[in-house]
C-alpha positions, 0 to 999 in steps of 0.5 A: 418843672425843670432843674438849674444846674449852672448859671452866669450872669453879666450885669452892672452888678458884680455877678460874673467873677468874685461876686458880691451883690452886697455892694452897690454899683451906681448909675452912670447918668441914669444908666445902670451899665455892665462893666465888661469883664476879661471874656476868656475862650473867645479869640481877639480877632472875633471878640473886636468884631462884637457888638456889645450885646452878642459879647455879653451873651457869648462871654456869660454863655462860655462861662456857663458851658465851661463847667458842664461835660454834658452835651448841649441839645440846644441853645434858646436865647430871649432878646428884645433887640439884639445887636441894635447898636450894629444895626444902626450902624449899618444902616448909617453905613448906607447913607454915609457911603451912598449904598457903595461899598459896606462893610458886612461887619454890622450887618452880621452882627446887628440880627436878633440871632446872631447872639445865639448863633455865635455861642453855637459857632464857638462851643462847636454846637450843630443842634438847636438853636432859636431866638425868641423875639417877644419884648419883655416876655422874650426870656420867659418864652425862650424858659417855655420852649425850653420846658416843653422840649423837656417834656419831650425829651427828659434827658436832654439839656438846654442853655437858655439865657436872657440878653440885652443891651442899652443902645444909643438908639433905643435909649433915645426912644425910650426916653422920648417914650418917658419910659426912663427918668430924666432928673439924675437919681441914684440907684438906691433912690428908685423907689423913693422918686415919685416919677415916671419912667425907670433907670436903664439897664443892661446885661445878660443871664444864661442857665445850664437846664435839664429834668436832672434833680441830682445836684442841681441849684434851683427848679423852675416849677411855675412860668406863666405869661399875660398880657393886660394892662388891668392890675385886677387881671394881674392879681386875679391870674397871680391867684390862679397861678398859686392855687395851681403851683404852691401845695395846699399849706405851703407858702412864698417866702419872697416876692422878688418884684420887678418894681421899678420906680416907675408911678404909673406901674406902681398899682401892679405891684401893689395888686400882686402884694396885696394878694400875698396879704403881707405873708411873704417877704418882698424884695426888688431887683431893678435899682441893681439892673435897671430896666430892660425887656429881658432883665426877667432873666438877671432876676433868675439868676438872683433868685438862684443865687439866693436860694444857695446862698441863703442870702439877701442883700440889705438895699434888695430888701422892702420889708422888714421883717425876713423868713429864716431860710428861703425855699420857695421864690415868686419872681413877678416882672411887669413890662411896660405894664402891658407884659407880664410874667410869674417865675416860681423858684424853688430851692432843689433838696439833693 
């Protein structure tokens, strides 16, 4: 177990300044893209050499260690793919300039590290810093790493976020791969398509973490991974999951769901509600975010906010019948439907 103190979140949502998740933000031809904020405390010369990716992280990352005093004992970012967008940019570079004189921009910028080393170079951090590379289960394995340092060290503090961004690159792939829809839909029509393939998404989430109960938001009691592409492996591990992580008479008061339109994953899904016997709420979070490989962490960061706010959005909602407070969240993600990944949420009492 460990406590969440702060959080930011950069998403096609309005997650960063004056948030509201009430209102809806639309898709942009099937892509469900941030619409960048002012980033305060990185320098112009630096933030125009960005990449999208590594400026979403930094600016979320800022905003997250701007409200701490405490000194961070560690940076652990989870991320798919980085700054693609630069890398494929460089490698254009080579064939354009037939090998000759590159420029070093792209290349710096476009490895899977740099956005983690950046947040180090600019908040002045000399200490751990590590980036998991795990496809969909990136975040969950950067929140592991960060919990058993906690084990070891129970008074350090961890900034652990989740980053990604939609590149021409791995948009074209994907959509060759039929993991995005192709006729047009709106966002709040996901659920109801009937198709394969989802909307892409983008975005990234950090989190302030420590074993410090006092004023934290939220504690992240139970984590756990798999990788299958049965759905009776999936409800048999999310009921071995439960018996270890929720007390004997207690239960989960939502299900924050990963769905996401997809058809063919659908069977996940519906295997893990069936589990829950239709005790517990449900709600889904991808027609806010889209999909992507670490977009586990932006359904944290919802989780978090609902938690403390006591508040769940109408378009969030898939059944219609809600608790009365909310204390307890299962975030369940399916990626590809070969990755998966439990998150228990609970809300912190002091």
């Amino acid at each position: 177990m460990f406590y969440i103190h702060h959080t930011s979140c950069i998403s096609a949502q309005q997650t960063f300044a004056g948030i509201d998740i009430n209102t809806l933000q639309e898709t942009v031809n099937n892509r469900l893209q941030v619409t960048e904020p002012i980033y305060e405390g990185i320098p112009s010369g630096i933030l125009r050499r960005m990449g999208r990716a590594i400026r979403m992280g930094v600016g979320a990352a800022l905003q997250v260690l701007k409200n701490n005093d405490a000194v961070v004992d560690g940076i652990i970012i989870g991320t798919a793919n980085g700054g693609m967008e630069d890398c494929i940019k460089f490698l254009n570079q080579i064939i354009d300039y037939d090998e000759g004189m590159l420029t070093p921009t792209n290349f710096v910028q476009s490895t899977t590290n740099a956005i983690a080393a950046q947040i180090g170079l600019l908040s002045g951090n000399k200490a751990y810093n590590t980036t998991h590379v795990h496809r969909g289960l990136a975040f969950e394995n950067a929140l592991i790493d960060a919990n058993m340092l906690l084990q070891e060290d129970r008074n350090a503090h961890y900034l652990v976020g989740g980053v990604d961004e939609i590149s021409a690159y791995n948009y074209n792939i994907e959509c060759l791969g039929g993991w995005y829809k192709k006729e047009p839909l709106a966002a709040r029509d996901l659920y109801q398509s009937g198709t394969s393939g989802s909307l892409a998404g983008e975005g990234a989430a950090l989190f302030f973490v420590n074993r410090n109960k006092t004023n934290a938001r939220a504690a992240v009691t139970g984590i756990h991974i798999l990788h299958t592409t049965g759905e009776g492996v999936v409800a048999s591990q999310l009921q071995l999951f439960l018996d270890k992580y929720v007390p004997v008479g207690e239960q989960i008061d939502l299900l924050l769901s990963g769905d996401n339109g997809d058809i063919r994953l659908q069977k996940y899904y519906d295997a893990c509600e069936h589990v829950l016997r239709h005790r517990t709420s449900v709600a889904r979070f991808k027609h806010m975010m889209g999909e992507y490989p670490s977009v586990s962490a932006g359904a944290l960061w919802l989780a978090c906010y609902i938690l403390k706010e006591q508040f769940l959005p109408v378009h969030m909602m898939k059944s219609t019948t809600l608790p009365s407070s909310y204390n307890r969240i299962l975030i369940y993600n399916s990626y590809k439907g070969s990755q998966h990944s439990f998150m228990l949420v609970e809300k912190n009492e002091i």
